[in-house]
N, C-alpha and C positions, 0 to 999 in steps of 0.2 A: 504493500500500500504506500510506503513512503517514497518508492521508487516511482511509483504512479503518479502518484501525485505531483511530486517535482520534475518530471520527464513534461507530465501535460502543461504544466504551471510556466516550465522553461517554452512550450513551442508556442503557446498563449504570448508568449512577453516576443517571441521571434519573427513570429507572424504580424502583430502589430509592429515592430519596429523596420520588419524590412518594408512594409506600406508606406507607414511612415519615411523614411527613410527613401525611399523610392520617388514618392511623392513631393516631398521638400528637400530633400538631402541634408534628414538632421533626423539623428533618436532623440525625443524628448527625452529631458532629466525625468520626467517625473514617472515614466515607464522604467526608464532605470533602478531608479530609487525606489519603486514598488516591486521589482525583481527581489532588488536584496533584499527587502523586509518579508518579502511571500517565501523568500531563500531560509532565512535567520531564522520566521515565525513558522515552516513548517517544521522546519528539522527542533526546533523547541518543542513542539507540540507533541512529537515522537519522545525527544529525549524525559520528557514529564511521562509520558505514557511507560517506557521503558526501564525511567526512574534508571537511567544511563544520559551520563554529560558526555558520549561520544556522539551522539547526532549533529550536537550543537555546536562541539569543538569542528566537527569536520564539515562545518560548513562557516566558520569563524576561517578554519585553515584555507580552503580554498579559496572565500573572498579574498584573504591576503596575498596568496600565489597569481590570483589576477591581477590584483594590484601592481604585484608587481610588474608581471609585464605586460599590462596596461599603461603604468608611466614609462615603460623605457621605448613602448610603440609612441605614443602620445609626445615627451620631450626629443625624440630623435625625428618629429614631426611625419612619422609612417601612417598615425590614424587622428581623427581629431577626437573631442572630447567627449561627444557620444557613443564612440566607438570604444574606445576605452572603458566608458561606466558601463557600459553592455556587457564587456567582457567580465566586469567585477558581478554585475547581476547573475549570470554564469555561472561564477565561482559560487558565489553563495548557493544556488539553488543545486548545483549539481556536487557541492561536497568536496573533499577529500579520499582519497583511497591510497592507502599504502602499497600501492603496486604498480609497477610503470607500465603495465600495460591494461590499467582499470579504465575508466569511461571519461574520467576527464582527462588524462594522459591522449588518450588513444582522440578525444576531441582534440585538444591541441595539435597535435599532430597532421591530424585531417583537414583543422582549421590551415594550415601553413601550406596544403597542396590545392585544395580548394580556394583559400582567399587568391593564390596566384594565377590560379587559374579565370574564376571569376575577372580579377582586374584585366588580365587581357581580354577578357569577351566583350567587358564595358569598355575598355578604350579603340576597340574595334568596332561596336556599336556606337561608340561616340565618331570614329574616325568614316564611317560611310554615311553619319546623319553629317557632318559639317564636310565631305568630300572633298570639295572644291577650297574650302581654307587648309583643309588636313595636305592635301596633297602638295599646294604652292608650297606650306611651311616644310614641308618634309622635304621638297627636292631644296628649298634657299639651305637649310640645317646642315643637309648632307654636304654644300660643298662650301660652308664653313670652314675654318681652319680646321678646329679641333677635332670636328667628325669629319672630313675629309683625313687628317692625320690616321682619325680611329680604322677607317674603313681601307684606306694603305694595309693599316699594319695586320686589318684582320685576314685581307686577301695575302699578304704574306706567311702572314702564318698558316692557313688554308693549304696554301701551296706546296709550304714544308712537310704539313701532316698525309696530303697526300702522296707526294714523291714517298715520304718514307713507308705508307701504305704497301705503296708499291714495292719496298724493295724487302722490307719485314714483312714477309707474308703471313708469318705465322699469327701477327698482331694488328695483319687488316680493318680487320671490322673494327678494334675498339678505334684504329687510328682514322679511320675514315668518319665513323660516326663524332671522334673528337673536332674533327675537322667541320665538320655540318655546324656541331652547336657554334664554334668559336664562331664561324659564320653568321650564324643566325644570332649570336648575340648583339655583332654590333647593330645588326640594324633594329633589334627589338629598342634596343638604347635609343637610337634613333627616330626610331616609332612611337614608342611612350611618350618621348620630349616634345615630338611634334604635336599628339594628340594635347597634350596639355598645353601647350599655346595654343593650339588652333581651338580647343573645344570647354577646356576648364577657366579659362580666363572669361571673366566679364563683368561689363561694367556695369555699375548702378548707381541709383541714387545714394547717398549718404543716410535718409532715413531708412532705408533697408537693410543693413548694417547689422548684422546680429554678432551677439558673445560668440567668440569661435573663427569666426569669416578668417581668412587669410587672403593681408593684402598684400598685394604685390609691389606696388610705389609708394615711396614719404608721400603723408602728406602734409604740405608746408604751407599754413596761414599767420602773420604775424610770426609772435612768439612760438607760435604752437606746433609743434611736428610730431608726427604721429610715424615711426618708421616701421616698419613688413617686419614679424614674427613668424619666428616655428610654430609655438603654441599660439598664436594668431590673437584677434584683436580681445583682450579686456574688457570687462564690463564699463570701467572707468573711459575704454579709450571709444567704447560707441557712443557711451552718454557724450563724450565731444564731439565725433563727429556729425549726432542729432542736433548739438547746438547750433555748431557752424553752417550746416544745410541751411535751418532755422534761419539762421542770419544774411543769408544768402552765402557766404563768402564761399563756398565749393557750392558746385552742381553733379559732380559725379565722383568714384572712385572706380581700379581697377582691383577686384577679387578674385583667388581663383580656389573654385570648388574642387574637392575631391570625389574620389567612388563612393556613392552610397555601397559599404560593406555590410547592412544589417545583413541581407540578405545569402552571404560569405558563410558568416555563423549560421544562419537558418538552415544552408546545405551542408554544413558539415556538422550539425546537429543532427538532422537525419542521417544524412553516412553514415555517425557513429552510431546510432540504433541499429539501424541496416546490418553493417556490415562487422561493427568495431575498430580496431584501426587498423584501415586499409592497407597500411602497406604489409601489413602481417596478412591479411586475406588474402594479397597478391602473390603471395610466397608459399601460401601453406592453405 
């Protein structure tokens, strides 16, 4: 029953937030913040039944294991702040397990091959809805210095992995297949960056501004300058740029959104019911 209850409680909080999230490209706090408490208050509600502090403890531990790498996604600017609290809603509801390959292990895990996955499909749906910008910015990028430098040295090295294909026979395949990826990485690098100029940037008015946004330019009025964050704009730093709107003295800003992720965890929630973790399925 306590596994029922937190499996439906966790796709209830997943479903709404990839909607969500879909919809605006933001999980409310407040869907967060009722995860962790539905997280805390069920496994309480067990551990009083039980008249056992391990429900409670392992679901005190979990929150904090997201925490954890929820601020190191969040300050090394990989997810923004509701992605983050989603992950700690998560932790609370789905516990702790002494075993590395238990249900939130084996999510973690699945989360790391499915979020990658997912982000390519969104910058690829994002890259055929804006075509015409995705494309101009991709071909100006490539012959850039530094992607130009990159894509030299990937076809060199290309080159090398197959000549040596050829002459190591016995270590063909890994070196040809080594050769594809090196390939295909530069221009995935090249792909992503263009998508995100061409399709994640945009401009808006200043009262549209929400906690979170990441700007892209200062902005400089008078005294007051407001410079582009990792962790992105402060509640302090919207309430000024409502004022200044206000004032007239700015009429727009440049933002650039990220992937709605809720929906990353939503399929790799289900995987791990499905399947467990996958890469142990795939082997065994």
């Amino acid at each position: 029953m306590l596994e029922l209850s937190l499996i439906l409680v966790a796709l209830a909080v997943l479903i709404i937030a990839s909607i969500v999230d879909l919809y605006i490209m933001e999980v409310p706090d407040w869907l967060n913040f009722a995860g962790v408490a539905a997280g805390v208050g069920i496994h309480l509600i067990f551990s009083i039944q039980q008249w056992n502090m391990w429900p409670l403890l392992s679901s005190g531990i979990g929150a904090g294991i997201a925490f954890a790498i929820a601020c190191l996604m969040f300050y090394t600017g990989q997810w923004g702040g509701g992605d983050a609290k989603l992950l700690m809603a998560l932790g609370a509801l789905i516990g702790f397990e002494a075993d590395k390959f238990g249900f939130g292990a084996s999510f973690l895990i699945n989360l790391v091959f499915i979020g990658g996955a997912w982000g390519m499909l969104w910058s690829g749906f994002l890259a055929i809805r804006n075509r015409k910008e995705f494309w101009k910015t991709f071909r100006t990028l490539s012959h850039q210095q530094p992607y130009s430098r990159m894509r030299i040295s990937a076809l060199i090295s290309t080159t090398v992995f197959i000549i040596a294909a050829l002459i190591l026979v016995q270590f063909q395949l890994e070196l040809i297949a080594l050769a594809f990826v090196t390939y295909s990485i530069c221009y995935a690098i090249i792909f992503i960056k263009s998508v995100e100029l061409s399709s994640m940037h945009k401009w808006i008015t200043p009262d549209k501004a929400t906690e979170g946004d990441w700007l892209i330019n200062p902005v400089k009025t008078g005294k007051t300058i407001i410079e582009p964050s990792k962790l992105g704009l402060d509640k302090k730093q919207v309430q000024i740029l409502h004022k200044l709107y206000s004032q007239k003295k700015i009429d727009k800003i440049l933002v650039k959104y990220g992937i709605p992720f809720a929906p990353a965890f939503l399929f790799a929630f289900l995987a791990t019911i499905t399947f467990g973790n996958m890469i142990l399925a795939m082997f065994y």
